[in-house]
C-alpha positions in Angstrom: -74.4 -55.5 -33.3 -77.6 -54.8 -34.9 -78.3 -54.8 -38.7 -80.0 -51.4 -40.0 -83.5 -51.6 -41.7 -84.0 -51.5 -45.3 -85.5 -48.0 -44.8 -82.4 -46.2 -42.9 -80.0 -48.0 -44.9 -81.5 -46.6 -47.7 -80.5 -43.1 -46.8 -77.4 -44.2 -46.7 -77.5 -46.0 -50.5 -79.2 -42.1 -51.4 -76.4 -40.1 -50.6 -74.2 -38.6 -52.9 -71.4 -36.2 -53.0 -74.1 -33.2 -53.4 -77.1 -34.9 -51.1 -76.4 -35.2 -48.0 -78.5 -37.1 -46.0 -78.5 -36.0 -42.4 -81.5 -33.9 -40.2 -79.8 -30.9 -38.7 -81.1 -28.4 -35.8 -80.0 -24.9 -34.9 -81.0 -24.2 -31.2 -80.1 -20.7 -29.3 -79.1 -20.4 -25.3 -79.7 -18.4 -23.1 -76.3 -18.9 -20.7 -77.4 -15.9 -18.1 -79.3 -18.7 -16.3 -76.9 -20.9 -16.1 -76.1 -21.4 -12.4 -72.3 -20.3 -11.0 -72.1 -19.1 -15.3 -71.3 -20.9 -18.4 -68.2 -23.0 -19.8 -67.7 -24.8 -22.5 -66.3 -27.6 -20.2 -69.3 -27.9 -17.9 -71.1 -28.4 -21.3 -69.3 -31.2 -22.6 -69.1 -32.6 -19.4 -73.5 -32.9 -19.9 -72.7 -34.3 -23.1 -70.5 -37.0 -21.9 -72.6 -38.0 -18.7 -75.5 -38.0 -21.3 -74.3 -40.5 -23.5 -75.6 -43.5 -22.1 -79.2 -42.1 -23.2 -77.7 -41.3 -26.9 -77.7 -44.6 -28.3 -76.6 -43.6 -32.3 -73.8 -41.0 -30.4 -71.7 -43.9 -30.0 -72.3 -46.5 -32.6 -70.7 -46.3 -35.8 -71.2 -48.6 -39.8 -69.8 -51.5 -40.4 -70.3 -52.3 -44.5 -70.1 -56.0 -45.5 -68.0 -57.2 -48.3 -68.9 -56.7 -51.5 -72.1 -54.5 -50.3 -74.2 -58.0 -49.8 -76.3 -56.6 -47.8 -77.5 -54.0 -45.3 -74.4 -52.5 -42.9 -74.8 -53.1 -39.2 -74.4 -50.5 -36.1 -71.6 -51.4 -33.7 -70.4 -49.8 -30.6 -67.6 -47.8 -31.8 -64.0 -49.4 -29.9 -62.5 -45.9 -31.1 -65.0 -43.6 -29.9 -64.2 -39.9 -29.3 -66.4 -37.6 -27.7 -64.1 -34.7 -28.8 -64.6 -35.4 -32.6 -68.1 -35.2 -32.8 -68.6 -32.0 -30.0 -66.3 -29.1 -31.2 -66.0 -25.2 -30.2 -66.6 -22.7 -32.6 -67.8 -18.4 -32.5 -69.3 -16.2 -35.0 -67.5 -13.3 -36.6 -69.0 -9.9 -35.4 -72.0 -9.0 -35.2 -73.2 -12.6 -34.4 -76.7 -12.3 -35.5 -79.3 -14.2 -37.7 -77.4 -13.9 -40.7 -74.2 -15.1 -39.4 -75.4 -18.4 -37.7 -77.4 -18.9 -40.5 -74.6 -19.4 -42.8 -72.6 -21.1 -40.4 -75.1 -23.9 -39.9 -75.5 -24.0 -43.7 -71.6 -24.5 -43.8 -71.9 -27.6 -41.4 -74.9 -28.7 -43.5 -73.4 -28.5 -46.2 -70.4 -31.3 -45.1 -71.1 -34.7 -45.0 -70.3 -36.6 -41.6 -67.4 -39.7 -41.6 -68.9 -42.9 -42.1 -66.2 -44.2 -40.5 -67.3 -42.6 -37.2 -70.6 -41.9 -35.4 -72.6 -40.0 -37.9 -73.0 -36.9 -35.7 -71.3 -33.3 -34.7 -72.3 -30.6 -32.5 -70.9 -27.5 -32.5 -71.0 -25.1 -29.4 -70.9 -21.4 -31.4 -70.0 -18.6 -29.1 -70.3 -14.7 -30.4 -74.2 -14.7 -31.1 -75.3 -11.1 -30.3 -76.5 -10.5 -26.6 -74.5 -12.6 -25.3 -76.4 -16.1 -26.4 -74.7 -19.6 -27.7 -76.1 -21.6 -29.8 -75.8 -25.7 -30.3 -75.5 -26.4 -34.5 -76.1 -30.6 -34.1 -76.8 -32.8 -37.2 -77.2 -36.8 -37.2 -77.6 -38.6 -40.3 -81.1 -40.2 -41.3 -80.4 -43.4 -41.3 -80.0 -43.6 -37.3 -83.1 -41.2 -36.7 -86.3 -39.7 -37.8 -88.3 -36.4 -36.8 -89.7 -38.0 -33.9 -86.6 -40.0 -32.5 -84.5 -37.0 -33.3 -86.7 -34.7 -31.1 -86.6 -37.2 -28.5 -83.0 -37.3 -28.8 -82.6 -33.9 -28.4 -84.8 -34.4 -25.2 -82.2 -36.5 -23.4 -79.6 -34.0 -24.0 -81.8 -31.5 -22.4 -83.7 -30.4 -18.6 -86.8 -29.1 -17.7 -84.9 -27.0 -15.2 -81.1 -24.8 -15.1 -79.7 -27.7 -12.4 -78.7 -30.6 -14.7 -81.0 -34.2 -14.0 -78.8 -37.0 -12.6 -78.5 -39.9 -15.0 -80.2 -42.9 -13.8 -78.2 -45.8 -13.2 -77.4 -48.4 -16.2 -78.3 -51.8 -16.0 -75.6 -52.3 -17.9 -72.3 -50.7 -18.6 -71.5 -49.5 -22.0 -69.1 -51.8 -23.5 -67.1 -51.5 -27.3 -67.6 -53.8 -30.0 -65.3 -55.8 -32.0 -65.1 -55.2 -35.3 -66.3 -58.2 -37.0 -64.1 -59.7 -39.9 -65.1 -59.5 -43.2 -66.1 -63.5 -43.0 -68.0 -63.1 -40.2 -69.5 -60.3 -42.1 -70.4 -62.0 -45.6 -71.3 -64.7 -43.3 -74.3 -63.0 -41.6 -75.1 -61.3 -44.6 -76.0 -64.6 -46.3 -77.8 -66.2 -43.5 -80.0 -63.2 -43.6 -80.2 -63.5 -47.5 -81.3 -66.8 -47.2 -84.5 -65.8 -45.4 -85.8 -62.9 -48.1 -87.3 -65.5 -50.6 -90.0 -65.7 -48.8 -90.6 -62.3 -47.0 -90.3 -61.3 -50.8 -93.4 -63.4 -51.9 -95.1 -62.1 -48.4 -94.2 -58.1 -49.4 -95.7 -59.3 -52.8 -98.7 -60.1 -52.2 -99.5 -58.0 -49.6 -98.6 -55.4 -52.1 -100.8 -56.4 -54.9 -103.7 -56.8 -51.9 -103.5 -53.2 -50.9 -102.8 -51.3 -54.3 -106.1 -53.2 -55.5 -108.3 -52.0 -52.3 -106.5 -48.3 -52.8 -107.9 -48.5 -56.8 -111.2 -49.8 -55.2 -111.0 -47.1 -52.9 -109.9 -43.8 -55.0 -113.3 -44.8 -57.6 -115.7 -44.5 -55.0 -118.3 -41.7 -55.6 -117.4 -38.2 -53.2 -113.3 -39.7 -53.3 -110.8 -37.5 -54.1 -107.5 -39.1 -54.7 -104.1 -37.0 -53.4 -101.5 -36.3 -55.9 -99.8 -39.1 -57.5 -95.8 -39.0 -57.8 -94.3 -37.2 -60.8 -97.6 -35.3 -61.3 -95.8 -31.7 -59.9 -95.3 -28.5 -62.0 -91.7 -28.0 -62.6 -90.2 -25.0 -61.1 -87.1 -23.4 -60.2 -87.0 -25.4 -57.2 -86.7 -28.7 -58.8 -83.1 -28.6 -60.5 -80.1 -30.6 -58.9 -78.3 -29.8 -56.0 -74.5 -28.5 -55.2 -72.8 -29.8 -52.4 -73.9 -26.0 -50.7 -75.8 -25.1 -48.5 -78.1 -22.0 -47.5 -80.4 -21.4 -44.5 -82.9 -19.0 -43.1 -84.8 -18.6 -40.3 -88.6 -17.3 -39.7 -90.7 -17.9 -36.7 -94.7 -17.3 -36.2 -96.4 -17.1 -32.5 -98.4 -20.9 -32.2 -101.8 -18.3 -30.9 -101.4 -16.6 -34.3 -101.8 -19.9 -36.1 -104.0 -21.4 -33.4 -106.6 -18.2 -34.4 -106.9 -18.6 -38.0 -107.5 -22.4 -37.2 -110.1 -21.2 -34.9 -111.9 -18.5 -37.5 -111.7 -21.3 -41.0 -111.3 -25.0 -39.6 -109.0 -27.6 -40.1 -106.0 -28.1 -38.3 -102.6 -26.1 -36.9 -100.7 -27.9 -39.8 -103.2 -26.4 -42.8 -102.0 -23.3 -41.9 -98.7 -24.1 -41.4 -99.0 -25.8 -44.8 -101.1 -22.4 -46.2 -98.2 -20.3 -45.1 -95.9 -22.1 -46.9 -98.0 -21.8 -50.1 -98.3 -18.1 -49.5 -94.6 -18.0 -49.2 -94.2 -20.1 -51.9 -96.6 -18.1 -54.3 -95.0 -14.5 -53.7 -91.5 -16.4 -53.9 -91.9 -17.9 -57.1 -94.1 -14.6 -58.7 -90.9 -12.4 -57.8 -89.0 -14.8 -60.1 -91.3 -15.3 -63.0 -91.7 -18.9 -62.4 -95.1 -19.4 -61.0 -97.2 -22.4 -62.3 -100.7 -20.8 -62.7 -102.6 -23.7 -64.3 -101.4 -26.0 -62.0 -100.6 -26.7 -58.1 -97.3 -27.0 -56.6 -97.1 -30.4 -54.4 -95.0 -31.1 -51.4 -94.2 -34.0 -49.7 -95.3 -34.3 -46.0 -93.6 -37.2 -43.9 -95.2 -38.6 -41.6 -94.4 -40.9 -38.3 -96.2 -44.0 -37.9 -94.3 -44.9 -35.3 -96.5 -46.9 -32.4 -96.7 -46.5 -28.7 -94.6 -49.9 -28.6 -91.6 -47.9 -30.8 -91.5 -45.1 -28.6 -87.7 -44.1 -27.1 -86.5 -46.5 -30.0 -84.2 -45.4 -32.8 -84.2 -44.9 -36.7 -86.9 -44.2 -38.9 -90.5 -45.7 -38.3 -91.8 -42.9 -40.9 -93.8 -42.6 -44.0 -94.9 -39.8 -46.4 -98.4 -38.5 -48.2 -98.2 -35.8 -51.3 -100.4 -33.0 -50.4 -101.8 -30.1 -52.9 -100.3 -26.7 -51.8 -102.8 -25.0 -54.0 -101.0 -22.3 -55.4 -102.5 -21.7 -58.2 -105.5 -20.0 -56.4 -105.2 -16.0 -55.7 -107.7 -15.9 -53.3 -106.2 -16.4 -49.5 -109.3 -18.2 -48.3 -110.3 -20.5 -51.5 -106.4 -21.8 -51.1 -106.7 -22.2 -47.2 -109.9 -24.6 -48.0 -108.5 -26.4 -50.7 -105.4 -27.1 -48.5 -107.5 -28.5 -46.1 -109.6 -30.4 -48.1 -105.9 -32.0 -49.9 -104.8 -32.6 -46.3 -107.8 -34.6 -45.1 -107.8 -36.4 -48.3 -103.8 -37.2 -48.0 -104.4 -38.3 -44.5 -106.9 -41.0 -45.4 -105.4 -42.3 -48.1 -102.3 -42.5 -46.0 -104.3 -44.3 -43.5 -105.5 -46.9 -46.2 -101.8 -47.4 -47.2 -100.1 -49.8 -44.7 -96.4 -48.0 -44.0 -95.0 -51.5 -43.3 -95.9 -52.6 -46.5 -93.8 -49.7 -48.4 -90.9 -50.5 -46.3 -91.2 -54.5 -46.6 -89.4 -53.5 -50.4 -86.4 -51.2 -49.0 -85.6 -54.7 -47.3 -84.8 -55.8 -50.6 -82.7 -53.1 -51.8 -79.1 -54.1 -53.2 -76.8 -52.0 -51.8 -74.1 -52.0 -54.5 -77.0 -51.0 -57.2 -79.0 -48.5 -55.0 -75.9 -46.7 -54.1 -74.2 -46.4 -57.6 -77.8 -45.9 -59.6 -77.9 -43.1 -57.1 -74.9 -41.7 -58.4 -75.4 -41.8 -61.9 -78.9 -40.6 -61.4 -77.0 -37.6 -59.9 -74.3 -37.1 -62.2 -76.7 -37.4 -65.3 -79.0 -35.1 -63.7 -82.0 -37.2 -64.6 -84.2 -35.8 -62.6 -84.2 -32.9 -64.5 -84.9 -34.3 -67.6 -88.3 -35.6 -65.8 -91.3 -34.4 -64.6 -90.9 -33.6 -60.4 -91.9 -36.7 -58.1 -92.7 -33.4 -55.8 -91.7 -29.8 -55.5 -90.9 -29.3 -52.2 -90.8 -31.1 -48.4 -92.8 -29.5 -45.8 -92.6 -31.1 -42.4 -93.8 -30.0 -39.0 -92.8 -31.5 -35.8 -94.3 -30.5 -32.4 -92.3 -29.7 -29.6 -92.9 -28.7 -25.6 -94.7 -25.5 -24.3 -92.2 -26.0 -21.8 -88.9 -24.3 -21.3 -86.2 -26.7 -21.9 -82.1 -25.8 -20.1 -78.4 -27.1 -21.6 -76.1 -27.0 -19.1 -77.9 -24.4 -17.1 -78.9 -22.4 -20.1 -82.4 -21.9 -21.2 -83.0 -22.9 -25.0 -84.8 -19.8 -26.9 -85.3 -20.7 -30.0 -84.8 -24.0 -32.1 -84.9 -24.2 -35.5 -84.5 -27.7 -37.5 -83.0 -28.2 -40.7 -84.0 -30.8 -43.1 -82.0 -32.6 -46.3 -82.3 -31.2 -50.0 -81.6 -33.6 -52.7 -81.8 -34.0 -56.7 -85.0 -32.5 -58.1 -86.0 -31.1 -54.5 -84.0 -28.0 -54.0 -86.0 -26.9 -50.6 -86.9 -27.8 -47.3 -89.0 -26.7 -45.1 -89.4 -27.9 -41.8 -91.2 -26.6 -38.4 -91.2 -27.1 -34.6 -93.0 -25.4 -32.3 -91.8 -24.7 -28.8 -92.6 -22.2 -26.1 -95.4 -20.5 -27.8 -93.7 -20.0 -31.3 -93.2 -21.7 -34.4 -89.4 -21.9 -35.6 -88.9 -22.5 -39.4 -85.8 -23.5 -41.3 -85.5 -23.4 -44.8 -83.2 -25.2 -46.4 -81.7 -25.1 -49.8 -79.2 -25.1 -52.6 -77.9 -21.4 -53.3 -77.3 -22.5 -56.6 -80.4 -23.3 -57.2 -82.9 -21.3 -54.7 -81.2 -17.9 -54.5 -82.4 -15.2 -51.8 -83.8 -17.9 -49.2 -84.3 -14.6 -47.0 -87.0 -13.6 -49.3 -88.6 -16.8 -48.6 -88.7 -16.4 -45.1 -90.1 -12.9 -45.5 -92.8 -13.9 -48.1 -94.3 -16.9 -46.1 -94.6 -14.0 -43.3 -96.4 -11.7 -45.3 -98.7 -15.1 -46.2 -99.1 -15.0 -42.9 -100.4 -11.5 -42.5 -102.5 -11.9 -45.7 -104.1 -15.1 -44.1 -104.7 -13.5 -40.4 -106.4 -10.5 -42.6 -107.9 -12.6 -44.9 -109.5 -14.8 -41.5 -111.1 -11.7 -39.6 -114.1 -11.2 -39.1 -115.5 -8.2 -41.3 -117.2 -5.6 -39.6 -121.1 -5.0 -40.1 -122.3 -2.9 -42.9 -124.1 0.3 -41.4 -128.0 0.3 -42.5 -129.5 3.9 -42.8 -133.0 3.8 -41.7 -135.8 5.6 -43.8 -136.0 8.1 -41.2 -132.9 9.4 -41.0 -132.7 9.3 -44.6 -135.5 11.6 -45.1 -133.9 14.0 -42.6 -130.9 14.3 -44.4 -132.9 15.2 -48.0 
């Protein structure tokens, strides 16, 4: 048994029946390569040998009476590898479009709690022959980085499947505890927070007064604060639907402009979304021009020590996204200048510090104020915390095999919630950079245009970086010849 954190329990106390709080990937095959051709079977049979090196695949919640405290993972006595890993195919013509919007339709469920919180779906019918693997785990057993290094163990670096090492130990089930036993170890661990409450306190009030020393030092330039976002069309609440789109830019592309104006591969990932984003929002009529829109960033501070482990060792900086500058270049430098100042404040922000008070959280009050902050929309009756979540996670240059089958594209697929219609979110592998936009239909209509747009920011930027050619000089002498 193990007792979640304060942080991933709290994605569990944030979801509601129209936020759904699991991380999603859409990854495309290649099964020409795989070796004697593919089956389904041969693919669940990877799955299953795998398992030992999928810790979350197999444990499951256990909520305590009365929601005292935190749930705990145990190893699931019921598990059933043929729950979570199902068979589907795409109507004709099994392109884009069509997996698009069947990933959105498994985003747009939310996973049994009484089960593992994950499914993969096997989708057969994609054009030229490829499969493709639809997988989403909930939040509160992964992050970005353990997620990608999940995906890792399911995959090879070559077509012939690696051996599984040998366990120390075999994988037994848990018992479910009782409900005393339960309320039992939930007040023990009560008993304790007293004092890491008057710890997290003034550790707190310690760091929020160097951060005010900090942001009034001469030549400082504070990031965002919270709620200080224009309000767009983007920030209304959420249906329980889903819609997705894909884009993809080649890494060298990006790498170039990062070359030609400074900074760093994620500015211009960040610029492109704020080209997107501009175009986007113009098209509706809804662009702020007197002030910037702001997305939140997330970013891992998990250490070398937390490597290979589980759940969310994570934080998150607010970042200007400069839209309300026309010129490509002025935006790209103010984006870059926001990032570096994000970054250091981040760094002067201790991330254990924020996630000392999520220990703290009562479940029975953060789950139902989530509710009620949901069905009241209250979030739109305020201004935005942030407009939009932008998040980039690197992956290998390497080709990666399933079964035998070489991956070709994989694009993740992050939540949406209350006041934060959209998400986008990046990994790069193989030389390309695979986007998935996220959103409510309801609420974001046309994500394809999106996906267009923040290509044609990228054009405008790789114009916008190139070097201009020399102005031709007429000499005095041939001037004179020519009168």
């Amino acid at each position: 048994m193990q007792r979640l954190s304060g942080l991933d329990a709290t994605f569990l106390y944030v979801e509601t029946p129209t936020t759904h709080m699991h991380v999603a990937s859409t990854a495309i095959f290649d099964p020409s390569t795989v070796p004697g051709g593919y089956s389904f079977d041969q693919l669940r049979q990877l799955v299953s040998d795998r398992l030992p090196l999928l810790p979350p695949f197999r444990r499951r919640l256990v909520e305590v009476p009365f929601d005292l405290h935190h749930p705990i993972w145990i190893e699931d006595p019921d598990f059933d590898l043929d729950y979570h890993l199902r068979r589907a195919a795409l109507p004709s013509p099994g392109g884009p479009g069509e997996l698009a919007a069947f990933a959105a339709d498994v985003a747009g469920r939310p996973l049994d709690r009484r089960r593992p919180l994950w499914e993969m779906y096997v989708v057969e019918g994609l054009e030229h022959g490829m499969i493709a693997c639809v997988t989403k785990v909930h939040h509160a057993a992964i992050d970005g980085v353990s997620g990608a290094e999940l995906t890792v163990n399911l995959l090879d670096l070559q077509p012939e499947p690696a051996p599984v090492p040998p366990q120390e130990q075999e994988w037994k089930p848990d018992r479910i505890p009782s409900d005393l036993e339960m309320v039992g170890y939930a007040v023990s661990s009560l008993a304790r927070q007293p004092l890491a409450a008057a710890k997290a306190v003034r550790r707190t009030v310690g760091m929020g007064l160097n951060l005010r020393r900090r942001n009034r030092q001469p030549g400082v330039k504070p990031p965002p604060a919270p709620f200080s976002a224009p309000r767009t069309l983007l920030n209304r609440s959420v249906t329980a639907h889903r819609t997705l789109a894909f884009a993809e830019v080649h890494l060298d592309q990006v790498k170039a402009i990062k070359d030609v104006l400074g900074g760093t591969v994620n500015d211009v990932v960040m610029a492109i979304c704020s080209g997107g984003l501009r175009r986007y929002l113009a098209d509706h009529d809804d662009l702020p021009t007197d002030k910037s829109l702001i997305a939140m960033v997330p970013v891992s501070v998990r250490t070398e020590d937390q490597k290979g482990a589980m759940g969310n060792q994570v934080s998150s900086m607010f970042v200007s996204l400069a839209t309300d500058i026309d010129d490509p270049l002025e935006r790209y430098a103010s984006i870059t200048e926001a990032t570096t100042a994000a970054k250091d404040q981040e760094k002067a922000i201790s991330a254990s510090v924020l996630t000392d008070w999520t220990e703290f959280a009562a479940p029975a009050v953060a789950a139902r104020a989530a509710r009620l902050v949901s069905s009241m929309r209250v979030l739109e009756r305020m201004a935005p915390i942030f407009n939009v979540t932008i998040s980039n996670v690197p992956g290998p240059p390497f080709p990666l095999y399933s079964a035998g089958a070489q991956m070709k594209a994989m694009y993740p697929m992050g939540p949406i919630s209350d006041g934060v219609a959209l998400n986008i979110t990046v990994m790069s592998y193989m030389g390309t950079m695979y986007f998935g936009l996220m959103a409510c239909p309801e609420v974001v209509p046309d994500i394809w245009d999106l996906a267009a747009a923040m290509n044609e920011a990228l054009e405008e930027l790789t114009k916008a970086a190139a070097p201009k050619p020399a102005a031709k000089r007429t000499t005095k002498a041939s001037a004179s010849s020519r009168a």
